[in-house]
N, C-alpha and C positions, 0 to 999 in steps of 0.2 A: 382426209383425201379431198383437197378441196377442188383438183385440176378435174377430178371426175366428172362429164355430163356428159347426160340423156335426155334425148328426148320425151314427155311422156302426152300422148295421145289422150285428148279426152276422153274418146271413146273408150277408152281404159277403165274409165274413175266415175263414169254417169251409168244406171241402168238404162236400159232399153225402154224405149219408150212408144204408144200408141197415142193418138189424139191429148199429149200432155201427161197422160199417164201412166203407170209401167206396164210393160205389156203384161205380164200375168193377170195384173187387176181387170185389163181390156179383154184379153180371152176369157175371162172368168167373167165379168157382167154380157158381154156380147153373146154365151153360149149359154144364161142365166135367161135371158130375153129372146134368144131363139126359141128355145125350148119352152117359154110360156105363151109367148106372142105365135107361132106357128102350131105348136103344138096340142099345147092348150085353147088357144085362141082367146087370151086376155089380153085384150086391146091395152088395155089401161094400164098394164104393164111397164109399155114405152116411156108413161110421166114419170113411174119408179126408177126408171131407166138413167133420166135424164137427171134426175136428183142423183142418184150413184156416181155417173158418169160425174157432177159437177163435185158432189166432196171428193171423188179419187182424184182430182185434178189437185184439187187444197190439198189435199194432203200429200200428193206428188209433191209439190211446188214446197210446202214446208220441209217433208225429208223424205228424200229422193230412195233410201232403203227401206221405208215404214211397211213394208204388203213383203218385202222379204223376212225381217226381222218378226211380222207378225205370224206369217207359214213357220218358221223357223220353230214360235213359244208353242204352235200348237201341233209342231211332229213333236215336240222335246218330252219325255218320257215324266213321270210323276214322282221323280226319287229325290224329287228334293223335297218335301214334306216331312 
């Protein structure tokens, strides 16, 4: 069927993404850092912050599904053993 074409949207085919990274990984260090920075009140938190913040971006940039594929291994059940 070769007459057949579509369009296809990138926004289709890239995850979502925050400051370069996917959002989940962004909601998940930004409420990681809330919660110690205001909560706790460990300043020093924010430098671990910014080291996280900068591998999530590496490893965005290398593969754009890795923070999916990695929730994915660690719902996945233990019946493969």
């Amino acid at each position: 069927m070769d007459w057949i074409e579509a369009p296809v949207f990138r926004s289709l085919l890239e995850p979502l993404k925050v400051l370069g990274m996917p959002r989940n990984a962004g909601v998940l260090i930004g409420t990681l850092t809330m919660a110690m920075v205001v909560g706790a009140g460990m300043i020093w938190f924010l430098a671990v912050t910014v080291v996280l913040v900068v591998l999530a971006n590496i490893m965005g940039k290398h593969d754009p599904w890795f923070f999916d594929i990695m929730r994915d291994l660690i719902k996945l059940p233990e019946v493969l053993d």
